[in-house]
Each structure stands twice: as C-alpha cells, then as structure tokens.
N, C-alpha and C positions, 0 to 999 in steps of 0.2 A: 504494500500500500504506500503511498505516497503522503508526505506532508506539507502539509501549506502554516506557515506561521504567521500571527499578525498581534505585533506588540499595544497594547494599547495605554491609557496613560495613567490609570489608578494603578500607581506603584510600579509603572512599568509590567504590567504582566503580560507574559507570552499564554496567547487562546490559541488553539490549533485545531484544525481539520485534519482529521485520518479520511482518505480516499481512497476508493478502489475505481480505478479507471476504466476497469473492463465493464464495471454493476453500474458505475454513478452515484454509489451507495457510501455514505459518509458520518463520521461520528465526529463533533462539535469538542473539543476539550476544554474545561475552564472557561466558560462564557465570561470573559470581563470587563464587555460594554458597557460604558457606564454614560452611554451619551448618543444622539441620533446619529452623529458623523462617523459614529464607531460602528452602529449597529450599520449603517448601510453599506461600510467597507465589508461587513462579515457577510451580510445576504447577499452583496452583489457581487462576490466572488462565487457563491455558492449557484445563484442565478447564471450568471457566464458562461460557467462551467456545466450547466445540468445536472448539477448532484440534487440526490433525495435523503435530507437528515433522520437516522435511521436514532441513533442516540447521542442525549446528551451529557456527557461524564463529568463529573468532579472529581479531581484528584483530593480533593479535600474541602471545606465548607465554608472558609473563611472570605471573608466580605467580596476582599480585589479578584477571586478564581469564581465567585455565583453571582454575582452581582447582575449578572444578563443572563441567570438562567432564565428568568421566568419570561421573559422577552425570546428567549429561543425558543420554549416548551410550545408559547402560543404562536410565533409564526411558524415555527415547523414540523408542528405538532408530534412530536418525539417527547420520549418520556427521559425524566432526568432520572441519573444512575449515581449514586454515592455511596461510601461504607456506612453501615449502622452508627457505627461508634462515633460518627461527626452529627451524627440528627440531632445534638442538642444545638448545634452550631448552626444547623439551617434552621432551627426552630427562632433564632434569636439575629436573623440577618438585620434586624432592623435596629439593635441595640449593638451590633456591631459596627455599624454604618455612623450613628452617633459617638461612639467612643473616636473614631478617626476624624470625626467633622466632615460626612459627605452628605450631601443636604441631596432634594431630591426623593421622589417616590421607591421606595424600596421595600419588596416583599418578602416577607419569611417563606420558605419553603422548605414541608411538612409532608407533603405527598410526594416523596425519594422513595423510586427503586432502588432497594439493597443491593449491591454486588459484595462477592466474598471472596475473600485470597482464594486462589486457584483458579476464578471463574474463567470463562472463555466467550469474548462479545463478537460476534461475526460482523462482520460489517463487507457485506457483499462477498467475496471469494477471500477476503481476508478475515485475520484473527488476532484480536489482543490478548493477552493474559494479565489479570489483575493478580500484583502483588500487592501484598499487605506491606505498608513501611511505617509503621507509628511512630511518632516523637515529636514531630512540626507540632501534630497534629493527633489522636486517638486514632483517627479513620483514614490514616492519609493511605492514599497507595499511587502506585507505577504503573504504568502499561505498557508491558512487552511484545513488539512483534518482530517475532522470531524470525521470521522468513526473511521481513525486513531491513533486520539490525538493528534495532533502535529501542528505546527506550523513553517512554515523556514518566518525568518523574517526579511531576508537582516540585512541590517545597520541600523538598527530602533531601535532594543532590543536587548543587550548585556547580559551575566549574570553578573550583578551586574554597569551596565553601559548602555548609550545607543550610540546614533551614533553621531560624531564630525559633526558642524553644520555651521564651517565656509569656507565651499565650497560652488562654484558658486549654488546660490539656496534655500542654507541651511536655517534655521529659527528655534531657537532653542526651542521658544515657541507654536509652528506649532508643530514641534516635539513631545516635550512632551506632549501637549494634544492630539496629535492623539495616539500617547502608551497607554496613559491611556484610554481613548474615543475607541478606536480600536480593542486593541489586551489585554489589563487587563483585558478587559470585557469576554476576555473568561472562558472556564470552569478550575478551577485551576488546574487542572491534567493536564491540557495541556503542552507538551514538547516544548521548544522552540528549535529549531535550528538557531541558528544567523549566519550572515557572514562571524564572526571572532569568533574566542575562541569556549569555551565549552558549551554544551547546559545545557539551566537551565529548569525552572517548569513555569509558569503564579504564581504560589502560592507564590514559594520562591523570586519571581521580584515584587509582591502585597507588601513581608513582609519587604522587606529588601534593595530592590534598592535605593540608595541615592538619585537619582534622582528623583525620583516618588512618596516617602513616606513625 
C-alpha cells in the first residue's frame, strides 16, 4: 500500500492515508484537521485520487491525532477504530481541547470501534497489523504493513526521540519497553512514520536513539 502524508498545524501533526491503488480503498490515520483549509487539502486529495474511506484509525486519542475525527466519520462515512484503553481520552476530547486553549467546536467521541494488539485491518488487497505500544498513551498502538515496510507509529517513536509521557496515562517506562519489546523488534528496513516530524528507519532508532541505546 502506498502512503500519502499531510502535516497539519495543531502541533504539527502528521494524518496519513494508507492506499491500495489497485481497490481505491483507503484508511485515514490520525485525522488532525483542525480547520476548513485543512479539511479540504484531506478530501480533495482523497476526491482526485478516487479512493473510498474504508477506516478511520487513531493511533491514540489525544486532542492534535482526533480532532477531525468526527469531520471524517460524517463525510466518509467510515467508522472510527481506537484501543479500549484510550476511550477515556475520546470521552473527554473537549476538556482536552480547553486544557491546550483550542477554541472552536469540538466533539467527544464515544462510539470507537475497538481494535486489539494482533488485529489485522484490510484495507483493499492490503493489511495492517495493530501493535499494542502503551506509554505516550494506555491505548497507543502502530500499524505495521508488512509487505510494505513500514510502520506509522503514533507518538510512540520519534526519529531520534520518543513520545512525552506526562499526560493523563503516560508511563515513561511502559513506554520504552514497549518500543523496544514492540516495534525494535522489527525488520531494520522498516520505515517509521511517527506522528510528528520526519520519518526514520527501525535500524537508524536501534543505533542511535538516546532513549533506547
């Protein structure tokens, strides 16, 4: 599957489209539109292209990564997917939203499809796997596609950093054994895409991440 990124500007977060080019069929990661200039760069790439939004994922529940779910759910009528363990975090998007000073309508979301470490999300002739990564976050996890190489890894693994861990839930040692236990364990080729900033390797975060070495 192929990925399309598009940074947007509440905290800089990277949202991505997983695509399958042969289906058209596409899953939305991290909706972090926080504004109409943002939402029509995401539909109108999706529109161009002829993809059909099949699902929309959250690596984790926190404001900057769901902030345009519910702006995704209802124009593309796709069901949003998260871990259990963050539903207190989408139950409370809108006291998250006030602790950072983002004004503006914003809705809690309470009706999340679960996903579970191991699961497998088709998305046309392609496949993710949900890893479980806790520490950012309770519910954080990664999506691995294998065939791919790659890896989108929320707030879990940075290049050269990983994810601040004194948010409601956070645990810093939670954290970093699940990176290393989790996502190091993969094949060194493997691309990361993080939440924020640039993507790095699984080799070049083995050899040189402060955190992890």
């Amino acid at each position: 599957m192929k990925v399309a990124k598009f940074e947007f500007s509440l905290f800089g977060i990277n949202t991505y489209v997983v695509y399958d080019p042969a289906t058209k069929k596409c899953a939305v990661i991290d909706p972090g539109m926080s504004d109409q200039e943002e939402e029509e760069a995401l539909t109108g790439f999706i529109t161009r292209n002829g993809l059909t939004v099949t699902h929309i994922i959250n690596t984790h529940l926190h404001i900057d990564h769901a902030i345009g779910d519910r702006f995704a759910s209802e124009t593309f009528g796709a069901p949003v997917l998260a871990h259990p363990d963050d539903s207190f975090l989408g139950e409370r998007l809108q006291e998250q939203a006030r602790q950072f000073g983002i004004a503006g309508r914003i809705d809690n979301m309470s009706e999340i499809r679960p996903l579970r470490d191991g699961e497998k999300i088709e998305i046309g002739n392609g496949e993710l796997t949900v890893i479980h990564v806790p520490g950012h976050s309770p519910g954080g996890v990664a999506l691995y596609d294998k065939e791919g190489g790659y890896v989108i890894s929320g707030d879990s693994l940075f290049s050269g950093s990983i994810g601040r861990t004194d948010l409601p839930g956070g645990d810093m040692r939670q954290l970093i054994g699940a990176v290393r236990s989790r996502l190091l364990t993969l094949p060194p080729d493997t691309v990361v895409y993080p939440g924020h900033g640039p993507a790095t390797t699984i080799a070049r975060e083995r050899a040189s991440n402060p955190f992890l070495i």
